[in-house]
C-alpha positions as CSV (number, residue, x, y, z in Angstrom):
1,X,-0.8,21.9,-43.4
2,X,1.3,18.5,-43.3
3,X,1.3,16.1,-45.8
4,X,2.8,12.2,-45.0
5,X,2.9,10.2,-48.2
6,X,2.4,6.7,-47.6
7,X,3.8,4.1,-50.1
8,X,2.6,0.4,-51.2
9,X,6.1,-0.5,-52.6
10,X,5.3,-3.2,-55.5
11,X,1.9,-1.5,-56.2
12,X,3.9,1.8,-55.9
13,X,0.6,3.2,-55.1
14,X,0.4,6.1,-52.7
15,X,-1.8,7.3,-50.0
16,X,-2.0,10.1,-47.9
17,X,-2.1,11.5,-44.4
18,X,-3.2,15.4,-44.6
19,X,-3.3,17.5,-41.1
20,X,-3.7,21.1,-39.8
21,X,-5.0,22.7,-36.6
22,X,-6.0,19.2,-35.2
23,X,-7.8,17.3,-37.7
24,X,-7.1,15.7,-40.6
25,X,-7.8,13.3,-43.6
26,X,-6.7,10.3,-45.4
27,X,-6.7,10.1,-49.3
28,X,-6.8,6.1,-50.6
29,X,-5.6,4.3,-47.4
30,X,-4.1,0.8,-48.2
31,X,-5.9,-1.6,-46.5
32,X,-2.7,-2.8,-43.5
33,X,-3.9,0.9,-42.6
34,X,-2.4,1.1,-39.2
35,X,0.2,3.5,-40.3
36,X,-2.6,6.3,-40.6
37,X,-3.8,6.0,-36.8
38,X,0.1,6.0,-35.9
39,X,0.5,9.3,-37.8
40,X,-2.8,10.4,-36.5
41,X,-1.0,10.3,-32.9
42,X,2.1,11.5,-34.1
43,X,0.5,15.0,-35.3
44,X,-2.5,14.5,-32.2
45,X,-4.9,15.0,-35.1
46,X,-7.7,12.8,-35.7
47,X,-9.1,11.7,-38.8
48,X,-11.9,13.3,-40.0
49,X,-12.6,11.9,-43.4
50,X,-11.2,9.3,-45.5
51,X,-11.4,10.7,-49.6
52,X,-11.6,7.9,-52.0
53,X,-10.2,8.9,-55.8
54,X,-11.7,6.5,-57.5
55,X,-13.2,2.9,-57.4
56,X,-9.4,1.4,-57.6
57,X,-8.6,-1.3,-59.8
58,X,-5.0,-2.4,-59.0
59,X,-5.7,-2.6,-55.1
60,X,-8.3,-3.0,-52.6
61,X,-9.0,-0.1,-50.3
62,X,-8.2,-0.1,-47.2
63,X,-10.8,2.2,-46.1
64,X,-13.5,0.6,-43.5
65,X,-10.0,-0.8,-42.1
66,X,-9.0,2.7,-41.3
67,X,-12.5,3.4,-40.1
68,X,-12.1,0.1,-37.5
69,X,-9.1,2.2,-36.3
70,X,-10.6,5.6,-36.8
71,X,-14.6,5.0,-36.1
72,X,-15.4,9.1,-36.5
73,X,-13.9,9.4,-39.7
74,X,-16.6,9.7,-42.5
75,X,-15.7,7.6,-45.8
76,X,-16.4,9.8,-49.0
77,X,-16.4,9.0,-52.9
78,X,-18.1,9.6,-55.8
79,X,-21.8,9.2,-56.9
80,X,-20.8,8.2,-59.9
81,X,-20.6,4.5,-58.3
82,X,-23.0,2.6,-56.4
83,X,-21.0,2.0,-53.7
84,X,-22.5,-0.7,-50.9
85,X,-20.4,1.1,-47.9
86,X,-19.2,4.4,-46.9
87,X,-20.9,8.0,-45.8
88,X,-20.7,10.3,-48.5
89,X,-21.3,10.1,-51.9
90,X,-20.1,13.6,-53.2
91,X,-20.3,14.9,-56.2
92,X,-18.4,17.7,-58.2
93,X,-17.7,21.1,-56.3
94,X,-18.8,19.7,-53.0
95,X,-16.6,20.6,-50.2
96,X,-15.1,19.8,-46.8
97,X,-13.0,21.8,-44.1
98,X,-10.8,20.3,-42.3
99,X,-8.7,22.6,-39.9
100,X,-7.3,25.2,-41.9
101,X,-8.0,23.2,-45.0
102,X,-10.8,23.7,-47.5
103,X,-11.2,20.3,-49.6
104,X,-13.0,20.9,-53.1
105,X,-14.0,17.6,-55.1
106,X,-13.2,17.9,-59.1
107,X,-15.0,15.2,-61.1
108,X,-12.0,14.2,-63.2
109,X,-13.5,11.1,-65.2
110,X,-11.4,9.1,-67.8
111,X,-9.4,6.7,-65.9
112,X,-13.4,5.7,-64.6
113,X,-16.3,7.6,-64.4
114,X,-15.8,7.9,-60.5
115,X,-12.8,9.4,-60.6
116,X,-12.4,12.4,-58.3
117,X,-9.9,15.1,-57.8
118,X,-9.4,16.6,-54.3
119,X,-8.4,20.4,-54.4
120,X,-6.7,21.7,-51.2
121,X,-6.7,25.2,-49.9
122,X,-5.3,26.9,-47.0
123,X,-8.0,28.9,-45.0
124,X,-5.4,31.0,-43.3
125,X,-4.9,32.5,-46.6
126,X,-7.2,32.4,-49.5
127,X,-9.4,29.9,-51.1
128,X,-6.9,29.6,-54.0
129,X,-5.9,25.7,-54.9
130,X,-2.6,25.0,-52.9
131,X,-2.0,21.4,-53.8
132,X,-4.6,19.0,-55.4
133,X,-4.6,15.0,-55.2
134,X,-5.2,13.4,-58.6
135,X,-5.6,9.4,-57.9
136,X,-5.3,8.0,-61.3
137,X,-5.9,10.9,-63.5
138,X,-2.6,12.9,-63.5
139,X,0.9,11.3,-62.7
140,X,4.5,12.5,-62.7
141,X,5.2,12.9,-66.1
142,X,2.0,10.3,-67.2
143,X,-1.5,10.5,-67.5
144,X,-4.3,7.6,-66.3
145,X,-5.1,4.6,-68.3
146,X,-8.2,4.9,-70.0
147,X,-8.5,1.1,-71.2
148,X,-9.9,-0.5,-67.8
149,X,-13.2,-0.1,-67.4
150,X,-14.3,-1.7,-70.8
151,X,-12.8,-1.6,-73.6
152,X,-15.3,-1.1,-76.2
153,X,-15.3,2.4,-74.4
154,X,-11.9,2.6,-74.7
155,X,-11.7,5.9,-77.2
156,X,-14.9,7.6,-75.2
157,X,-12.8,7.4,-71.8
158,X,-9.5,8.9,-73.4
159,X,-12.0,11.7,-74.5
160,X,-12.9,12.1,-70.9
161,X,-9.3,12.1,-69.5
162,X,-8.4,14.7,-72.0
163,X,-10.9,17.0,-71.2
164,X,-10.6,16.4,-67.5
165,X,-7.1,17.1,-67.8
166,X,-7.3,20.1,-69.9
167,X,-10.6,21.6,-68.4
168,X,-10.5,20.6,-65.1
169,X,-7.0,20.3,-63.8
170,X,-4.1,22.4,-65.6
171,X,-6.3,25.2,-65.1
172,X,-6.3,25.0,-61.2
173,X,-2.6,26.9,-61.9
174,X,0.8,26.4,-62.4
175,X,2.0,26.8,-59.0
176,X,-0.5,24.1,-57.7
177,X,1.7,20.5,-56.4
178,X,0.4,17.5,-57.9
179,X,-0.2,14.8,-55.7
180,X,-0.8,11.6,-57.9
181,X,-2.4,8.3,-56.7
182,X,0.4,6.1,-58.0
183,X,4.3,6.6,-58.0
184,X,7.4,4.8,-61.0
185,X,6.8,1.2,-61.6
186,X,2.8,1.3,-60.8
187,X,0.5,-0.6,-64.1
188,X,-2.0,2.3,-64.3
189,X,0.5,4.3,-66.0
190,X,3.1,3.6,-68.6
191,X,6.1,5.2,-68.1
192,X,5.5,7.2,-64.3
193,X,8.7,9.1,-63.2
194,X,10.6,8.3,-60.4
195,X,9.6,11.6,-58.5
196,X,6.3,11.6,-56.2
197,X,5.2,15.0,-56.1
198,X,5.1,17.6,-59.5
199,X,3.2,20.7,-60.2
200,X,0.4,21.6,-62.5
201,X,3.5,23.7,-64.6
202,X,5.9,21.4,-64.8
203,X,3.3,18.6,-66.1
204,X,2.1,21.3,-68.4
205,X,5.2,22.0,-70.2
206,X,6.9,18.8,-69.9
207,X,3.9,15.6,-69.7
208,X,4.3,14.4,-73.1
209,X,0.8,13.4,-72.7
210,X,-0.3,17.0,-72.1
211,X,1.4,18.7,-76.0
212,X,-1.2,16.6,-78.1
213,X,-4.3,17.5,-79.2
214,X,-7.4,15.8,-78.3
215,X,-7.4,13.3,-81.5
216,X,-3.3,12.7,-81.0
217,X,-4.5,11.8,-77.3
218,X,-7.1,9.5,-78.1
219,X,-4.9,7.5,-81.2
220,X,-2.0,7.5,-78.4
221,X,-3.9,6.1,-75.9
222,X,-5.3,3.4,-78.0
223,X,-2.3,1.8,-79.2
224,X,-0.4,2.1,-75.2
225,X,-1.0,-1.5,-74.6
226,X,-0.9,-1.6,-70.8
227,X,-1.2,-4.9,-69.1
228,X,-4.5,-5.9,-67.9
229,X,-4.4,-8.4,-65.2
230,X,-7.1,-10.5,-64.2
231,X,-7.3,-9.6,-60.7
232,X,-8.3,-6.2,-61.7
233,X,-12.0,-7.3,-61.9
234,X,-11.2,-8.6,-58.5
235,X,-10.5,-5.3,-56.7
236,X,-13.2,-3.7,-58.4
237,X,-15.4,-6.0,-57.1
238,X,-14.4,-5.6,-53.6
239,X,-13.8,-2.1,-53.8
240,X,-17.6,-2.0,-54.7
241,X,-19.3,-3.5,-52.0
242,X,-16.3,-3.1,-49.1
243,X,-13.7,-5.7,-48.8
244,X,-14.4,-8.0,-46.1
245,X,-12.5,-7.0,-42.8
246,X,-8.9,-8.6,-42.3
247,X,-9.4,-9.7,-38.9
248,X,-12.3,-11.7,-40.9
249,X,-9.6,-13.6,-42.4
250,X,-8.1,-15.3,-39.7
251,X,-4.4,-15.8,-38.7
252,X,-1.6,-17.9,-40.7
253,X,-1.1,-21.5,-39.5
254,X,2.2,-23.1,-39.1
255,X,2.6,-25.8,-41.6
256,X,4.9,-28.7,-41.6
257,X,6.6,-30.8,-44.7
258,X,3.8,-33.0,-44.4
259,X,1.2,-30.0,-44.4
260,X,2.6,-28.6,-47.6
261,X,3.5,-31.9,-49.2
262,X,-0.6,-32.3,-49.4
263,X,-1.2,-28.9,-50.2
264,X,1.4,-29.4,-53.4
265,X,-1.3,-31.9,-54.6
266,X,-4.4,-29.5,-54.8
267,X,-5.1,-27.7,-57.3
268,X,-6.7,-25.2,-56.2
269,X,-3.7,-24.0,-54.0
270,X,-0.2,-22.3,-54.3
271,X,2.8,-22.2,-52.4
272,X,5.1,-19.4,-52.8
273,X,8.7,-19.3,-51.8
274,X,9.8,-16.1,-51.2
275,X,13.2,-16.3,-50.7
276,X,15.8,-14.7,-53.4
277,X,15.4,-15.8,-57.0
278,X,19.1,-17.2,-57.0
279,X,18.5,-19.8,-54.1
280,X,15.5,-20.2,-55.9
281,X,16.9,-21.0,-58.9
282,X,19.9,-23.2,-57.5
283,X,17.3,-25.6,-55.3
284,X,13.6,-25.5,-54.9
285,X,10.6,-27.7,-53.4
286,X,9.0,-29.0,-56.4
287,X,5.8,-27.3,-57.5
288,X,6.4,-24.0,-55.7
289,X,6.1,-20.6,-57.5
290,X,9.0,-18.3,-57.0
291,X,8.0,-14.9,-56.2
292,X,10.9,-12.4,-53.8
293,X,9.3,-10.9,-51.1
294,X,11.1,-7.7,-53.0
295,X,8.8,-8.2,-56.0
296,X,6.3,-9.4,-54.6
297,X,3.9,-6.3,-54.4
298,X,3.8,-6.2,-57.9
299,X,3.7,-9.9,-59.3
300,X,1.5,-11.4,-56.8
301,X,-1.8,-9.8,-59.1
302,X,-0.1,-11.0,-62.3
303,X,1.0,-14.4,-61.6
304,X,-1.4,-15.5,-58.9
305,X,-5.4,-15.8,-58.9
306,X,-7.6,-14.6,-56.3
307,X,-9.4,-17.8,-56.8
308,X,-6.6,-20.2,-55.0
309,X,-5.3,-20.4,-51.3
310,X,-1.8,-19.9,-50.6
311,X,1.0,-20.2,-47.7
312,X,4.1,-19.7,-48.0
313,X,8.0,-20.9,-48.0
314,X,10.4,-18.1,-46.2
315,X,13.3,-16.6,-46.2
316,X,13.0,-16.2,-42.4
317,X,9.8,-16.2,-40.5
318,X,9.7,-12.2,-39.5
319,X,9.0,-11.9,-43.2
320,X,5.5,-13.7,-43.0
321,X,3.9,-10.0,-41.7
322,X,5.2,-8.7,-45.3
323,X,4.5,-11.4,-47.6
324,X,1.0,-11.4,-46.1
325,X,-0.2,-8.0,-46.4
326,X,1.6,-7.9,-50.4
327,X,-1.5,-10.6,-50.4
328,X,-3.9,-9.0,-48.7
329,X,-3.3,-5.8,-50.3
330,X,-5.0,-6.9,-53.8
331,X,-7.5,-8.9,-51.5
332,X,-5.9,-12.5,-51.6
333,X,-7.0,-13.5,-48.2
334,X,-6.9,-16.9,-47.7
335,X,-4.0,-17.9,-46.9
336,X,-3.3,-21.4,-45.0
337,X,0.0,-20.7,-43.3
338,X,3.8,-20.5,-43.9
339,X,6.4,-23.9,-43.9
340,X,7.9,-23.6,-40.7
341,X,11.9,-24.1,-40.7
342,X,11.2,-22.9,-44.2
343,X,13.2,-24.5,-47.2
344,X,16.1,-26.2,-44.8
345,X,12.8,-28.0,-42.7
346,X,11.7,-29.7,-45.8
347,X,15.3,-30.6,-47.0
348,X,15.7,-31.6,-43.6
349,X,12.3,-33.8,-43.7
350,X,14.5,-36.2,-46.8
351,X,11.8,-35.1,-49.3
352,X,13.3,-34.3,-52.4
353,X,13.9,-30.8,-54.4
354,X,14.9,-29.3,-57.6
355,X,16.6,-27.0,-59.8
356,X,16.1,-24.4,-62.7
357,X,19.4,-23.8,-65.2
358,X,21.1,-20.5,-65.2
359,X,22.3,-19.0,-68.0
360,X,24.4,-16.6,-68.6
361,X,24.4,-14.0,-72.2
362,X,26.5,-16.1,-74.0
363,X,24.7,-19.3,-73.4
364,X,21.5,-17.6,-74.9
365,X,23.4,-15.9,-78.0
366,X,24.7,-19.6,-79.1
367,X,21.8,-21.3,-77.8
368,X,19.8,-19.1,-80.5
369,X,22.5,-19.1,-83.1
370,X,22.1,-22.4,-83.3
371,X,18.9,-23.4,-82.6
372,X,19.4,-25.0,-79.7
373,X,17.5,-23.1,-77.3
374,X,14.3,-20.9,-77.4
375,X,14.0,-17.4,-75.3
376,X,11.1,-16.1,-73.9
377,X,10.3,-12.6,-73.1
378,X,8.0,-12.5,-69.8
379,X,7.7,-8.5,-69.8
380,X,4.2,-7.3,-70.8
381,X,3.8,-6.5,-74.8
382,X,4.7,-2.8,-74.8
383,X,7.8,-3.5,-73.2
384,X,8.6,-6.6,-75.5
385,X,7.7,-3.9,-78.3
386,X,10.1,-1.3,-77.4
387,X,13.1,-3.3,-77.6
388,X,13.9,-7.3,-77.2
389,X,16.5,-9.2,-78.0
390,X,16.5,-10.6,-81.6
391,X,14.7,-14.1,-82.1
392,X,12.9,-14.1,-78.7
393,X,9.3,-14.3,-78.3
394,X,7.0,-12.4,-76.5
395,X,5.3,-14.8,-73.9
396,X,4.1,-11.9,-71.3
397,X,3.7,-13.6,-67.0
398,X,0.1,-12.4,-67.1
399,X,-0.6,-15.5,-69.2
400,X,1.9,-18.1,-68.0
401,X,-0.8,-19.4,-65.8
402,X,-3.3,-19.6,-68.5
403,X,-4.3,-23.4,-69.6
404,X,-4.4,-22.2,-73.1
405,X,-0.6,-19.8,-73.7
406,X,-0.6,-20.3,-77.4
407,X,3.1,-20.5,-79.3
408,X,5.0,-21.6,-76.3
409,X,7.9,-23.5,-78.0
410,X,9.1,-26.8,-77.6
411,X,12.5,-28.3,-76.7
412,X,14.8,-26.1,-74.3
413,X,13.6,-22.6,-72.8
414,X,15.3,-19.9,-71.6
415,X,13.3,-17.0,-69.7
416,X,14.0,-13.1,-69.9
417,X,12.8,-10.1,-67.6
418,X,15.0,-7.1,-67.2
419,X,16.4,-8.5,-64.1
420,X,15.6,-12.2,-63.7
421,X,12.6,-11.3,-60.9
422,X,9.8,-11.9,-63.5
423,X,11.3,-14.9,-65.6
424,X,12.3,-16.8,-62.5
425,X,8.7,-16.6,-61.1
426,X,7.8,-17.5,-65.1
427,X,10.0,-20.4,-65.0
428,X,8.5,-21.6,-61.6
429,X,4.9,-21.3,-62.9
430,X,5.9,-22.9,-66.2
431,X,7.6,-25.9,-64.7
432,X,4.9,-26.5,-62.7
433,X,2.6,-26.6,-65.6
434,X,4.8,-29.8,-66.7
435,X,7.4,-27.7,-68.9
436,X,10.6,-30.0,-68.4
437,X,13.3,-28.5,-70.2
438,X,13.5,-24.8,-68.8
439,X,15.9,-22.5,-67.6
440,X,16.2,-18.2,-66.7
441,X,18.4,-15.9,-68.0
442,X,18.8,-14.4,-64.5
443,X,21.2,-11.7,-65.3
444,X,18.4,-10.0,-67.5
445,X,18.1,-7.6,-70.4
446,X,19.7,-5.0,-68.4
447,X,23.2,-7.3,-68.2
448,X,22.6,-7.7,-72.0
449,X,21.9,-3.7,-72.4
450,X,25.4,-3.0,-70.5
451,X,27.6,-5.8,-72.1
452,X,26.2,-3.8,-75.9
453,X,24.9,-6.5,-77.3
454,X,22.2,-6.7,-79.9
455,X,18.5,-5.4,-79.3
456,X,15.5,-5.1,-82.0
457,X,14.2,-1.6,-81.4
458,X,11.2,0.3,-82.0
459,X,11.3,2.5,-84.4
């Protein structure tokens, strides 16, 4: 048995390419899914299924893209969801071989009712649980969010994650690896550690998450305050009737100044540089939202909506490839194009840019010591609530787009993010909004952390 984890960086979800004795399977392909027909080569094993955890929420599969590539695999997920597409709709204990492999599906619901479990045995041996692949339900060190799928049910899905955890999965055995759906830095968990693999032990005796009781479980879980993006709804939507084929979207056009000068002026559009924060910050063609090509896996679904068009300012053209699929990957598809020449053509065109201030920690100590300047904490509520430096305010990226952020203050603003990624694309978003008087402190709460000065701190 070979296992080739595949990672979405930004998302930080993972996927997986599983072969033995010539045939294999792929558990929640991302949807640029060539990799998984390159590693299908690579091992000369073709893919014979494609497992589905769950009905994803934070992507959009990438599944009938694999099966474009891949045309005998068979697409499985649960019953639990009226999928439009796919082959199988399994259900709990139904299994699958696959070489030497025996796959067994768990119903694990809790993160959604769909969610499924896939339990991997070696053949050659036993029928014993080697490694099992737990989507959304059990992470490194964290446990699946329970608040998604509505929130009314909020406390009857934590019930069902406990007991999916407890009844289903730590009793599989200690020695069983872990192979979770999402790795550190992914929304669906809180606090995911930096490692991508565990075992069913070590989450047993050390998952904070798995030493309370079921009424401990269910008060923690309520008061976790995860963000909830508005694209989620979005990928659930496509995730239930199949996401339209990329080759369906068509290919990026080549914009001029001229082209993106117009495209400034609708509404319904967005143009996103790319390029580092600090160039950002230092000069910028007016209106444009700035979002690294770095960070852009994870803020493209919290500061952008699936209901606007997009193209993009570069870096350097290779990067289009990149930027694009961080799009595509939360099923943004339609994209115009990319400014050809990038920032220097429209400099170079005589239209005119501008700026966002920088400042450093002791601009924003006086500035709030005397009043003088407001800071604004772009990091999502539980974050802010941990620990944030005194007199800022909590004004979390999710909402900067919203026509309606309520207690934005007036006069000068500074913006804050642990490392100036998330208050620089804040700042953007904001000035575009009309927001004159705005600046970033780009070196971040981590800079303030290291120098020792002054945090408010949970208790």
């Amino acid at each position: 048995m070979k296992i080739a984890a595949v990672r979405s960086d930004g998302l930080a979800a993972l996927s997986y390419y599983v072969s033995s004795k010539g045939e294999s399977f792929v558990i929640d392909p991302r949807r640029d899914a060539s990799i998984y027909g390159k590693l299908a080569g690579v091992h000369l094993s073709p893919i014979r299924y494609i497992f589905e955890t769950h009905r994803n929420e934070d992507y959009v599969t990438g599944s009938l893209e694999l099966q474009q590539i891949a045309p005998e695999a068979e697409i499985c997920h649960s019953n639990a969801t009226n999928f439009h597409f796919g082959d199988h709709s399994v259900a709990d204990g139904e299994e699958f071989t696959v070489g030497d492999m025996l796959v067994r599906c768990i119903s694990t619901p809790g993160h959604t009712d769909d969610s499924i479990s896939y339990a991997v045995s070696d053949l050659s041996v036993g029928r014993d649980p080697l490694a099992v692949f737990t989507g959304d339900t059990l992470f490194v060190n964290e446990v699946g969010r329970t608040d998604l799928v509505d929130i009314k049910k909020h406390a009857e899905m934590s019930r069902k994650l406990y007991n999916s955890l407890h009844s289903k999965l730590l009793p599989m055995g200690d020695g069983v690896i872990v192979h979770p759906g999402h790795g550190a830095g992914s929304v669906c968990g809180g606090a995911i550690g930096e490692r991508e693999f565990t075992t069913i032990g070590y989450e047993r005796r050390n998952n904070k998450w798995l030493q309370l009781d079921e009424e401990e479980f269910v008060k923690a879980k309520l008061s976790q305050g995860l963000t909830r993006a508005s694209y989620f709804k979005h990928c659930e939507h496509l995730n239930t009737i199949g996401p339209p084929l990329l080759a369906e979207s068509g290919h990026s056009t080549e914009l001029n100044s001229e082209d993106v000068e117009a495209l400034l002026k609708d509404d319904g559009h967005r143009v996103v540089d790319t390029r580092p924060s600090d160039d950002f910050l230092r000069e910028h063609i007016p209106g444009t939202i700035s979002m690294t090509l770095s960070n852009m896996g994870l803020l493209a679904g919290w500061a952008l909506s699936p209901s606007h068009t997009h193209s993009f300012v570069l870096a350097a053209q290779k990067d289009l490839p990149e930027a694009t699929a961080y799009l595509q990957r939360i099923g943004f598809d339609r994209i115009h194009g990319f400014l050809v020449g990038g920032f220097e053509a429209w400099k170079a065109s005589g239209r005119g840019t501008e700026r966002l201030v920088m400042y450093n920690a002791k601009d924003i100590a006086e500035g709030l010591k005397n009043g003088a300047l407001s800071l604004v904490d772009v990091r999502e509520p539980h974050e802010f609530s941990k620990e944030h430096i005194p007199g800022s305010q909590s004004v979390p990226l999710t909402l900067a787009g919203a026509s309606d952020i309520a207690g934005l203050p007036s006069g000068p603003i500074g913006t804050v993010c642990p490392s100036g990624a998330r208050s620089t694309t804040a700042a953007s978003i904001l000035k575009r909004r009309g927001v004159e008087s705005i600046g970033v402190y780009h070196d971040g709460l981590k800079t303030w952390k290291q120098e020792g000065r002054e945090l408010v701190k949970e208790d």
